[in-house]
PyMOL Python script that loads the backbone (N, CA, C, O; Angstrom):
from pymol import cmd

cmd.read_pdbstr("""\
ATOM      1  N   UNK A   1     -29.040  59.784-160.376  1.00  0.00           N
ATOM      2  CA  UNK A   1     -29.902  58.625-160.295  1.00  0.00           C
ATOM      3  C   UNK A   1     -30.281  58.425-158.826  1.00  0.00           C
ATOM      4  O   UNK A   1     -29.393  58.313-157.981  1.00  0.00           O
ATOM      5  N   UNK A   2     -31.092  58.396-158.623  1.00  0.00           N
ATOM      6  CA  UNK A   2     -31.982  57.928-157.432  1.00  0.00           C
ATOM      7  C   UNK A   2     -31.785  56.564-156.398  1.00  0.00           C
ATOM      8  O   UNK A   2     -31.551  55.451-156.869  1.00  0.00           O
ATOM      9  N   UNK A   3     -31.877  56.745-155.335  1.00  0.00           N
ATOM     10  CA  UNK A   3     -31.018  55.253-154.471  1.00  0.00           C
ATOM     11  C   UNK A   3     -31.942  54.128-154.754  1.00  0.00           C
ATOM     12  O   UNK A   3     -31.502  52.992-154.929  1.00  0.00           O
ATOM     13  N   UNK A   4     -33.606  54.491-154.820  1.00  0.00           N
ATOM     14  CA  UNK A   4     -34.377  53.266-155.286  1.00  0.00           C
ATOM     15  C   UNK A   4     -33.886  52.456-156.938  1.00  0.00           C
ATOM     16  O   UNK A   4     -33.923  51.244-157.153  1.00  0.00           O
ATOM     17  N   UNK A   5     -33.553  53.283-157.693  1.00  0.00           N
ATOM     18  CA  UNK A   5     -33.289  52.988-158.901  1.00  0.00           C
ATOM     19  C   UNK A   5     -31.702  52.319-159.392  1.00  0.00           C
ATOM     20  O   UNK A   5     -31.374  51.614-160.346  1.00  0.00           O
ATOM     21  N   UNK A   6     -30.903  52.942-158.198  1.00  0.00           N
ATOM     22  CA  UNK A   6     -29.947  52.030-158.313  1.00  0.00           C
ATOM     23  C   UNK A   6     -29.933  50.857-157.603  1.00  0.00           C
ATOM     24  O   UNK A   6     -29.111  50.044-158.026  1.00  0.00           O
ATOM     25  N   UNK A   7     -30.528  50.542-156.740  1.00  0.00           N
ATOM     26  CA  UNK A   7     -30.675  49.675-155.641  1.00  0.00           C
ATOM     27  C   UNK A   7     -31.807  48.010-157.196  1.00  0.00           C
ATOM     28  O   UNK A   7     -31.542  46.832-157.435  1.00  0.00           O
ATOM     29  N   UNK A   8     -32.855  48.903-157.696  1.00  0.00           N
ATOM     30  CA  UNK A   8     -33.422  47.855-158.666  1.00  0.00           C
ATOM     31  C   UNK A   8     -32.314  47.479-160.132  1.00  0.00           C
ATOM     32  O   UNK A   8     -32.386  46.491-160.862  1.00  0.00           O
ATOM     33  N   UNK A   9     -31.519  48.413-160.200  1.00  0.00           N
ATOM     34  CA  UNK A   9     -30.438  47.662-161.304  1.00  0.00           C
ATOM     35  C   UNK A   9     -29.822  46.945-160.795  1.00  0.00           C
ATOM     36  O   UNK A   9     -29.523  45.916-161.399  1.00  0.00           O
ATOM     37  N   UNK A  10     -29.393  47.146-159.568  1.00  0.00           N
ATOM     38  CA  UNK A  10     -28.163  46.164-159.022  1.00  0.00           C
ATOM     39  C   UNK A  10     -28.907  44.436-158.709  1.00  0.00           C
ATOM     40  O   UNK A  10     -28.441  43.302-158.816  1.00  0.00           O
ATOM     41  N   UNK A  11     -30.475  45.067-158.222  1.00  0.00           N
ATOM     42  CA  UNK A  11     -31.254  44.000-157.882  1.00  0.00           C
ATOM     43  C   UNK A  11     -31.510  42.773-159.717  1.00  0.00           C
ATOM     44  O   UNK A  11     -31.254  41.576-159.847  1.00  0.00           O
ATOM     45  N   UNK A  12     -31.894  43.445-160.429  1.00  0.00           N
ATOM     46  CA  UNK A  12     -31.753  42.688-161.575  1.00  0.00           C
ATOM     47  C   UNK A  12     -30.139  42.407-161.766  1.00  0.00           C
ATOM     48  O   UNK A  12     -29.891  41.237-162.057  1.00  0.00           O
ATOM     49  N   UNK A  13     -29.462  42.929-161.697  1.00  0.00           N
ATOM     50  CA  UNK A  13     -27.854  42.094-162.335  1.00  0.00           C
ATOM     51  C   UNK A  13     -27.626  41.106-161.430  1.00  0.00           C
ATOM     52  O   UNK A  13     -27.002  40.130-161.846  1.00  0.00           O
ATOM     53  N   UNK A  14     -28.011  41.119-160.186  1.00  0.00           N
ATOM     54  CA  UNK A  14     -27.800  39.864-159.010  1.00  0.00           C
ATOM     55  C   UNK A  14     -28.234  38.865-159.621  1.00  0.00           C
ATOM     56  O   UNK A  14     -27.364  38.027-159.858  1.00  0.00           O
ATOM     57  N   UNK A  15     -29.726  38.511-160.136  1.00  0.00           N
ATOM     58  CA  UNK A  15     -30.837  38.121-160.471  1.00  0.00           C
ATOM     59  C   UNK A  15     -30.260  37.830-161.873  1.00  0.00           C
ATOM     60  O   UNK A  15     -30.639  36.674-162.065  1.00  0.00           O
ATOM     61  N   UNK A  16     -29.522  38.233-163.029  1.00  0.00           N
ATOM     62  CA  UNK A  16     -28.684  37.672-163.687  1.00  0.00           C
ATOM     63  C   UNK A  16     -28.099  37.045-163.745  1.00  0.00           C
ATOM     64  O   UNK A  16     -28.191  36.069-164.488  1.00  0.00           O
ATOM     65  N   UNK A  17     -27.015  37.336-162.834  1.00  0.00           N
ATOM     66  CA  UNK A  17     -26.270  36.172-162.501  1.00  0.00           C
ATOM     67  C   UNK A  17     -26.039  35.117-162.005  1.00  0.00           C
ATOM     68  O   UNK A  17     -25.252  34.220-162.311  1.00  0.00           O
ATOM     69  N   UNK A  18     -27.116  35.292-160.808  1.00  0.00           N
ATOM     70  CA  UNK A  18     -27.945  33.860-160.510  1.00  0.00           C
ATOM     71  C   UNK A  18     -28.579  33.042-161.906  1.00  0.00           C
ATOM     72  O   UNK A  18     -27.901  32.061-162.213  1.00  0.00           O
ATOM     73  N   UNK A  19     -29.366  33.214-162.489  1.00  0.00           N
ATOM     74  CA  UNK A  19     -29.677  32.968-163.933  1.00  0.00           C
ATOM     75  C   UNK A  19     -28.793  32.159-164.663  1.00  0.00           C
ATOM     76  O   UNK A  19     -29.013  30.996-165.001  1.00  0.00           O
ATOM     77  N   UNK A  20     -27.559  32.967-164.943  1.00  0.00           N
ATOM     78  CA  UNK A  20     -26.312  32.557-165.594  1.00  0.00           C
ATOM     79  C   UNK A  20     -25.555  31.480-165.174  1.00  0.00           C
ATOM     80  O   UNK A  20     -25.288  30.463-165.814  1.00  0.00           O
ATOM     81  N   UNK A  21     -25.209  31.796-163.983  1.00  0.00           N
ATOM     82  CA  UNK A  21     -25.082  30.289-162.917  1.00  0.00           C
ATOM     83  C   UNK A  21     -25.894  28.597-163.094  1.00  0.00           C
ATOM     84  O   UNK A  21     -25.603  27.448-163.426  1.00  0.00           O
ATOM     85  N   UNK A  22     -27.030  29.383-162.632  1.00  0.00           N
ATOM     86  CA  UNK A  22     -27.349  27.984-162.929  1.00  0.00           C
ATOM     87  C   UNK A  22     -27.953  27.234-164.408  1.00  0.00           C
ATOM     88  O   UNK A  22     -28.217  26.044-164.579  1.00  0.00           O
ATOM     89  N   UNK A  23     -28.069  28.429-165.429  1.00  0.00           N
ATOM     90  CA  UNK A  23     -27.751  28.042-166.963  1.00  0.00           C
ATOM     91  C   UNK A  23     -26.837  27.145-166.984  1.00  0.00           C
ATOM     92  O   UNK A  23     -26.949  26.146-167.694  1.00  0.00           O
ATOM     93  N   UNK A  24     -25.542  27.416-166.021  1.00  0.00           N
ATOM     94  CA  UNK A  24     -24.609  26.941-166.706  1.00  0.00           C
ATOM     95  C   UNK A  24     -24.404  25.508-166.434  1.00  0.00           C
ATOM     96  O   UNK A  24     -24.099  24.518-167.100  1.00  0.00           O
ATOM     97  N   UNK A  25     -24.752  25.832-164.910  1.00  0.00           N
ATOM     98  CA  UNK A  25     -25.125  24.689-163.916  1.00  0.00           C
ATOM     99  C   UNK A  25     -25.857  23.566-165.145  1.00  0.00           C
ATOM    100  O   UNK A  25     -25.288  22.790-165.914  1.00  0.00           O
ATOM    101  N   UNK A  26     -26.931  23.776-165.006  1.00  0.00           N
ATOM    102  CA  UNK A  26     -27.918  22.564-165.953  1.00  0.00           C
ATOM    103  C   UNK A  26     -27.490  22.480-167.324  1.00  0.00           C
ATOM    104  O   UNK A  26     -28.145  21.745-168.064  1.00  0.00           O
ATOM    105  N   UNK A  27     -26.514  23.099-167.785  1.00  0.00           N
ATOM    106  CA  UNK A  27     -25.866  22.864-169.405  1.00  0.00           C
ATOM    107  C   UNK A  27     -24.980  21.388-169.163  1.00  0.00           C
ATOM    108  O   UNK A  27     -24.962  20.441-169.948  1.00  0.00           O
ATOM    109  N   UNK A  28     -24.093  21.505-167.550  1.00  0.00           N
ATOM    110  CA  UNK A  28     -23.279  20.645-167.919  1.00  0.00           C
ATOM    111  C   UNK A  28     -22.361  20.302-168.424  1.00  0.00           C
ATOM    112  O   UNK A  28     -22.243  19.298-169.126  1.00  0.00           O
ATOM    113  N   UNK A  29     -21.397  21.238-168.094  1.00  0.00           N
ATOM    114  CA  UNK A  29     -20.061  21.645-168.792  1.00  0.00           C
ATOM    115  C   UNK A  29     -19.348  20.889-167.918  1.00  0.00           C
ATOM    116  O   UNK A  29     -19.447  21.085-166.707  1.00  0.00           O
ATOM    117  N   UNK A  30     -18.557  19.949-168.426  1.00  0.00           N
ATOM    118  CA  UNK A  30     -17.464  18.464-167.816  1.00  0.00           C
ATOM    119  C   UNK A  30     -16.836  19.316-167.114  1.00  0.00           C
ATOM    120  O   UNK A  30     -17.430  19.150-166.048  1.00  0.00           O
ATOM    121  N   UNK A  31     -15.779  20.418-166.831  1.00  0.00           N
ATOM    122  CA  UNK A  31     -14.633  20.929-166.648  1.00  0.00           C
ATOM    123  C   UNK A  31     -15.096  21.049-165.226  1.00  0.00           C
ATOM    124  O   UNK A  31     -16.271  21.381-165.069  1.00  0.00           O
ATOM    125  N   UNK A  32     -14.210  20.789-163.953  1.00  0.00           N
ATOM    126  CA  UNK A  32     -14.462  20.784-162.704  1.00  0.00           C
ATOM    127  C   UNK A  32     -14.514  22.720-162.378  1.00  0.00           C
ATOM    128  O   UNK A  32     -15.306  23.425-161.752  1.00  0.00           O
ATOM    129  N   UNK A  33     -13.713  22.910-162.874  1.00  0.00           N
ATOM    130  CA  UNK A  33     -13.317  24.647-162.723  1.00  0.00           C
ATOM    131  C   UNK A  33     -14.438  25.127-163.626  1.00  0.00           C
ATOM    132  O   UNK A  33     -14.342  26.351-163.534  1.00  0.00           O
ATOM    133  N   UNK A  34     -14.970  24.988-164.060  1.00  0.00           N
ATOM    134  CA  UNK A  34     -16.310  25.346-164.785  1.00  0.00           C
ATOM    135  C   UNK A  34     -16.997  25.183-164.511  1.00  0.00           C
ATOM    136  O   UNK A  34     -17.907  25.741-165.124  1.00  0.00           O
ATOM    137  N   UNK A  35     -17.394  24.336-163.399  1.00  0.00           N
ATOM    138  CA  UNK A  35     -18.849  24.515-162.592  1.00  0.00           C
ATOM    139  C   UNK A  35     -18.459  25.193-161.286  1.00  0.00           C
ATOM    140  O   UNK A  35     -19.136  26.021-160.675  1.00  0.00           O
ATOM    141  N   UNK A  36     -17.480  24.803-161.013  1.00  0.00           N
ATOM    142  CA  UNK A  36     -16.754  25.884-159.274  1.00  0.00           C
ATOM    143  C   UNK A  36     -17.348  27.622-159.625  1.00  0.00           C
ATOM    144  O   UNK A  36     -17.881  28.464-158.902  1.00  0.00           O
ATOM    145  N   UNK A  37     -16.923  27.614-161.166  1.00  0.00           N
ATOM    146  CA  UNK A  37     -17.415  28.922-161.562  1.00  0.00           C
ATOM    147  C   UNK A  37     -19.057  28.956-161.631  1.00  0.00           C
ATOM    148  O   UNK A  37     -19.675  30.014-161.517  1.00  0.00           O
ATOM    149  N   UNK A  38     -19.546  27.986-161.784  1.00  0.00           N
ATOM    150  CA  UNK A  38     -20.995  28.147-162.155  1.00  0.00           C
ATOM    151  C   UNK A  38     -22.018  28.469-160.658  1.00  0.00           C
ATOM    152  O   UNK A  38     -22.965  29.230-160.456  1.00  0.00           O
ATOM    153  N   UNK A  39     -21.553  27.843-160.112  1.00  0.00           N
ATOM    154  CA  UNK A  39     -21.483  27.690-158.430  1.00  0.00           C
ATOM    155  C   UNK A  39     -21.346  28.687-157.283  1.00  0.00           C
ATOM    156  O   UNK A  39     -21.836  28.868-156.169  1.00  0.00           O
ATOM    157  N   UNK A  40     -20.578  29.162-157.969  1.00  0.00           N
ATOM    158  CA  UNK A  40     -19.863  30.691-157.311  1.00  0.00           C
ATOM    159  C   UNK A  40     -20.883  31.758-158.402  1.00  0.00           C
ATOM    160  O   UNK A  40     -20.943  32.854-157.845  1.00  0.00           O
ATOM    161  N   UNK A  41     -21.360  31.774-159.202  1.00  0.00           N
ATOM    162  CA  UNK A  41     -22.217  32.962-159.691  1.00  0.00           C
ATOM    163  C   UNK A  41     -23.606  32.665-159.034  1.00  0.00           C
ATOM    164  O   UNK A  41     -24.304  33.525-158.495  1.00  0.00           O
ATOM    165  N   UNK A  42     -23.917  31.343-159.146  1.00  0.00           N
ATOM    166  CA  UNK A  42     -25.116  31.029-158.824  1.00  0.00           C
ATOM    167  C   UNK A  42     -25.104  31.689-157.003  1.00  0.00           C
ATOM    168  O   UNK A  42     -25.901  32.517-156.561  1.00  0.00           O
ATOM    169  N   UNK A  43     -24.221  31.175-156.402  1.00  0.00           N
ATOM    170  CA  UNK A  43     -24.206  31.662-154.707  1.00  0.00           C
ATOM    171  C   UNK A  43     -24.222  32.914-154.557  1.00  0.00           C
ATOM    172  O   UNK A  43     -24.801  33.298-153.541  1.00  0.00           O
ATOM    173  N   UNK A  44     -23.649  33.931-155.425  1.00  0.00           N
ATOM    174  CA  UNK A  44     -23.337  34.947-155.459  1.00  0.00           C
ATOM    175  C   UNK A  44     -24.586  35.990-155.675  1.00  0.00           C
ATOM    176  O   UNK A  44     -24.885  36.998-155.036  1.00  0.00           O
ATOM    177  N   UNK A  45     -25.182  35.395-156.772  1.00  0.00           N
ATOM    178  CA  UNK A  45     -26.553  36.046-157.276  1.00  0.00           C
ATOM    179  C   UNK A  45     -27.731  35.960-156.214  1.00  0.00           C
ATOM    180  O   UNK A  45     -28.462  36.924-155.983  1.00  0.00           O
ATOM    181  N   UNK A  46     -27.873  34.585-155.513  1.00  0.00           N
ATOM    182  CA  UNK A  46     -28.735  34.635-154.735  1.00  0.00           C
ATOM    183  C   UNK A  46     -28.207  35.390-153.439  1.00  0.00           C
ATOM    184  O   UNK A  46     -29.160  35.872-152.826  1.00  0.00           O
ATOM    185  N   UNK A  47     -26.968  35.643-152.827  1.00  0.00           N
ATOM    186  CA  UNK A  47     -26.841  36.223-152.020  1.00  0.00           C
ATOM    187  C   UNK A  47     -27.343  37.910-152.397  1.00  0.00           C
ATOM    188  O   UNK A  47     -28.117  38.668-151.812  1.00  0.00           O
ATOM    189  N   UNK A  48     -26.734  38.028-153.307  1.00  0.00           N
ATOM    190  CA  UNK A  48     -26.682  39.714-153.790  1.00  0.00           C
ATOM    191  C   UNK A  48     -28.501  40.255-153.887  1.00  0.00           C
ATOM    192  O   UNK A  48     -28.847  41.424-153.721  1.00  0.00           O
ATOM    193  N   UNK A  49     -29.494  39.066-154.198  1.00  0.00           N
ATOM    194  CA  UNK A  49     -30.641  39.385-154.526  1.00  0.00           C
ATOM    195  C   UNK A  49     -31.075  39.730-153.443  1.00  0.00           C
ATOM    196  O   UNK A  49     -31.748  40.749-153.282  1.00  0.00           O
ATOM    197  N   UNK A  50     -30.753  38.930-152.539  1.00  0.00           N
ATOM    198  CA  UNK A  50     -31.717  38.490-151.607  1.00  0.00           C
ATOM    199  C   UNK A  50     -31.058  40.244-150.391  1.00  0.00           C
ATOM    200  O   UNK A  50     -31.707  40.588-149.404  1.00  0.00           O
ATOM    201  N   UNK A  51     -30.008  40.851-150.760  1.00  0.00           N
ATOM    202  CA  UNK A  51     -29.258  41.839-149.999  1.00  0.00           C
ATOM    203  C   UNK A  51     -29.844  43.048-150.304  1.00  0.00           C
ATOM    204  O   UNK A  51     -29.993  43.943-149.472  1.00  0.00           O
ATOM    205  N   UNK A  52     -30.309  43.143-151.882  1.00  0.00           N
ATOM    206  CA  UNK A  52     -31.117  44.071-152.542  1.00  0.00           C
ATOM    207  C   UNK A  52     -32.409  44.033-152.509  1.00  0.00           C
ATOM    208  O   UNK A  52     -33.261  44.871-152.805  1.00  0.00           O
ATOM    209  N   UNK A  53     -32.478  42.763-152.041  1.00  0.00           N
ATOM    210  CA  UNK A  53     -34.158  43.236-151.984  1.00  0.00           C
ATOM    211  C   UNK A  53     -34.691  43.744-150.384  1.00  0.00           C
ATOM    212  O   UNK A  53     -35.491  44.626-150.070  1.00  0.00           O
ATOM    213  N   UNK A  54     -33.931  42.843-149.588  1.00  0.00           N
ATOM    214  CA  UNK A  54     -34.276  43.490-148.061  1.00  0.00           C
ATOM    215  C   UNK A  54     -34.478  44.862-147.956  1.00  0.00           C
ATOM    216  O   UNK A  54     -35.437  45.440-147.444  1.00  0.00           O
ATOM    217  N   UNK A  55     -32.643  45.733-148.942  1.00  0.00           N
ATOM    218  CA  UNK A  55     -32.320  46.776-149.039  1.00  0.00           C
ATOM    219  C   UNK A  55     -33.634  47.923-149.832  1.00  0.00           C
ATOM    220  O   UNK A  55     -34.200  48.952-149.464  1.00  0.00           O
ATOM    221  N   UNK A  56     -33.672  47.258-150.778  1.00  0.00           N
ATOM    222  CA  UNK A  56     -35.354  47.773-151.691  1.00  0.00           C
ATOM    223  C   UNK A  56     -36.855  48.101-150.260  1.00  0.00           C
ATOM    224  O   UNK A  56     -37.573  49.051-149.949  1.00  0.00           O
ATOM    225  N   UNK A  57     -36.656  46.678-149.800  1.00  0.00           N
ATOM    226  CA  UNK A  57     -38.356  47.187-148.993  1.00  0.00           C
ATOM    227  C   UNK A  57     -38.107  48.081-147.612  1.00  0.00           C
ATOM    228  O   UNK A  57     -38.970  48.732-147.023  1.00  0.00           O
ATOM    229  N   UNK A  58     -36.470  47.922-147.186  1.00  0.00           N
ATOM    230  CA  UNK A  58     -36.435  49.109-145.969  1.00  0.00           C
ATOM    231  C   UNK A  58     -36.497  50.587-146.797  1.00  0.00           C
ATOM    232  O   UNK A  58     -36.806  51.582-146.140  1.00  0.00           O
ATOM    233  N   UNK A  59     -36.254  50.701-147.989  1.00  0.00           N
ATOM    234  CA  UNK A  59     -36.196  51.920-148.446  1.00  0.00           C
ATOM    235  C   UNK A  59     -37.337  52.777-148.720  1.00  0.00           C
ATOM    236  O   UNK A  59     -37.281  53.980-148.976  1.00  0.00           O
ATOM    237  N   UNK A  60     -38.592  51.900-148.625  1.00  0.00           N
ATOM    238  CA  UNK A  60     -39.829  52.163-149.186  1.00  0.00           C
ATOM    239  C   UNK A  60     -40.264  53.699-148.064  1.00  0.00           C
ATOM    240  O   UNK A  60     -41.333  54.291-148.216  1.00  0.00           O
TER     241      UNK A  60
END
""", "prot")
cmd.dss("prot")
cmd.show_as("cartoon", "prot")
cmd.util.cbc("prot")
cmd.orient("prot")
């Protein structure tokens, strides 16, 4: 597999999980440890996107 092509899967699963995060975020789940988690995917995703995509346009 090709470094552009792994570099755009990883870029969509970031981009997932950001997604998932803040799904969970705006659902509103009472449990304090259940949004710490929601919080931490959401930070996570936007960090990871935003790492893959820099990574994506130096590769061009």
């Amino acid at each position: 597999m090709k470094r552009r092509a792994r570099t755009v899967i990883a870029l969509v699963g970031c981009l997932l999980i950001f997604v998932t995060g803040i799904a969970r975020i705006f659902a509103g789940s009472p449990s304090d440890t259940t949004m710490f988690i929601s919080y931490l995917f959401a930070v996570t995703g936007v960090i990871g996107a935003i790492a893959n995509g820099v990574y994506l346009s130096k590769a061009k």
